[in-house]
C-alpha positions as CSV (number, residue, x, y, z in Angstrom):
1,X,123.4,96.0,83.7
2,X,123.4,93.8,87.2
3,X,123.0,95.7,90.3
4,X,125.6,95.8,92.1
5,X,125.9,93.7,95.3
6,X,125.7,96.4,98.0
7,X,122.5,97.6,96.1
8,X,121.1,94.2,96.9
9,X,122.1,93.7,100.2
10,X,120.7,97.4,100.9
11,X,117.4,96.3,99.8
12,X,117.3,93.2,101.5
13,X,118.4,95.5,105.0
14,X,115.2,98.1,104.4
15,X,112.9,94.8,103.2
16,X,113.6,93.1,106.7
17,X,113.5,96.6,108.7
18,X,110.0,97.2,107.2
19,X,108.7,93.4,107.7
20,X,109.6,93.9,111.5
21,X,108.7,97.6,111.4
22,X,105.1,96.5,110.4
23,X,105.3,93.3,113.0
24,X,106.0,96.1,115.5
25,X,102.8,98.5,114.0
26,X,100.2,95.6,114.6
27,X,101.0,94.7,118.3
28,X,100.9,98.4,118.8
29,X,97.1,98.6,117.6
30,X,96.8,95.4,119.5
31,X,97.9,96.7,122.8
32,X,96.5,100.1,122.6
33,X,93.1,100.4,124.3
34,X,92.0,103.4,121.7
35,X,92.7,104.2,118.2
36,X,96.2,105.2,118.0
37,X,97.0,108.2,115.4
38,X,99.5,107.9,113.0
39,X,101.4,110.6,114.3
40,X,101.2,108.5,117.5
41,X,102.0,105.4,115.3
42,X,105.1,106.9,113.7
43,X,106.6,108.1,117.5
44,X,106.5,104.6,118.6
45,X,108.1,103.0,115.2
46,X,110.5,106.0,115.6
47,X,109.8,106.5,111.6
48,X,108.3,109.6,109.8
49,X,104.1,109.8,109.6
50,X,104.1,109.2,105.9
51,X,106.3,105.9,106.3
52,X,103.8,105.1,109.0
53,X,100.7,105.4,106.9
54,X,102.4,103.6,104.1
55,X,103.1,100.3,106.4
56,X,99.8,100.3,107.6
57,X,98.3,100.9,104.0
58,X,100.4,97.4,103.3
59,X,98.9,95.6,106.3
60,X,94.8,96.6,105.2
61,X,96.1,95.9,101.7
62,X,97.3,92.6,103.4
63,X,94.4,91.4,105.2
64,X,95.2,92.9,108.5
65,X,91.8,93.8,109.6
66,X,93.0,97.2,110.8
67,X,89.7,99.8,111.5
68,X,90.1,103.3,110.8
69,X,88.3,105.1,113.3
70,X,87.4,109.0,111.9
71,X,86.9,111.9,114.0
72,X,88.3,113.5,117.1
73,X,89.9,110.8,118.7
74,X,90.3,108.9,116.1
75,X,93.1,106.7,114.2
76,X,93.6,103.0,114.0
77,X,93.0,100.2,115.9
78,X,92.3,96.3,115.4
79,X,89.4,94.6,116.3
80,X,89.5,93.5,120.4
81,X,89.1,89.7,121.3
82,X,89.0,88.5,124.6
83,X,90.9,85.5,122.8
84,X,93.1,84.9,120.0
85,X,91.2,81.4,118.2
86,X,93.0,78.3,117.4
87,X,95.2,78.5,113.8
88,X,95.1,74.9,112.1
89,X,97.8,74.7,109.7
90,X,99.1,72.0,107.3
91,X,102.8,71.1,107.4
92,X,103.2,73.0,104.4
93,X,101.9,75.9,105.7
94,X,103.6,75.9,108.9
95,X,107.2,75.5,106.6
96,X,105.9,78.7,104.5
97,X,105.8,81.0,107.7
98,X,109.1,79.0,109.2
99,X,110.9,80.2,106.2
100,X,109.4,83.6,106.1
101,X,110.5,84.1,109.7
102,X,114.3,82.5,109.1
103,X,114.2,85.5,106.0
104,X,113.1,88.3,108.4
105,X,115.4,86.5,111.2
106,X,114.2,84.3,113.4
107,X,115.3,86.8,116.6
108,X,114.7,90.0,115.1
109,X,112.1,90.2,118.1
110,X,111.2,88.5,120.9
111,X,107.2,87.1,119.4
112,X,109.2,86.0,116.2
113,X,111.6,84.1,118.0
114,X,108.5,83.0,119.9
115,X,107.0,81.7,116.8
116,X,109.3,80.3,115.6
117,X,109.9,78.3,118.3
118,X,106.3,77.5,118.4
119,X,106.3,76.2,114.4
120,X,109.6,74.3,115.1
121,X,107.9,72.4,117.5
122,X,104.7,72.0,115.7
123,X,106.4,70.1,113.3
124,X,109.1,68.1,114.9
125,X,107.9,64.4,115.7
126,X,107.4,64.1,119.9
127,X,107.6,60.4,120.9
């Protein structure tokens, strides 16, 4: 039996609030100064704790190198760097993260529009 339209376009909805939900989580860690809790995490996102751990579960499960720091005081973080390094990408990889951003929406906030606008013009011939 096919799902039924609204079932779909429900999912898709929750899909692209979690993609941005998590874009949100990692510039969190990246601009806090000390491990942030996940109570802490969940606040900001404005989402239960459990739905906070879950997203950032999927982000170490990802790759994100996100720390977990134990003890009093602790929570997560992501490693400091005074500098973000150069990304080299092929043109196919740049069209793989422009399509990924036009799923999540290209405006949904301000660094993806950012982005986008950055891989746009990474790939459009400049005389």
């Amino acid at each position: 039996m096919p799902r039924d339209l609204s079932a779909s376009s429900r999912d898709n909805h929750l899909t692209l609030r979690r993609v941005a939900r998590q874009q949100r989580l990692i510039e969190i860690l990246a601009d806090s100064p000390i491990p942030a809790s996940t109570e802490v995490l969940a606040a900001k996102l404005g989402v239960s704790v459990r739905t906070a751990e879950r997203d950032r579960r999927r982000l170490v499960e990802s790759g994100v190198p996100i720390v977990a720091v134990p003890g009093n005081g602790g929570g997560s973080r992501l490693p400091r760097h005074a500098r973000v390094r150069p990304v080299d990408l092929t043109f196919e990889e740049i069209a793989a993260l422009v399509a990924a951003l036009a799923a999540l929406g290209p405006t949904e906030t301000d660094s993806a529009a950012s982005a986008m606008r950055a891989l746009v013009n990474a790939i459009t011939p400049h005389p």
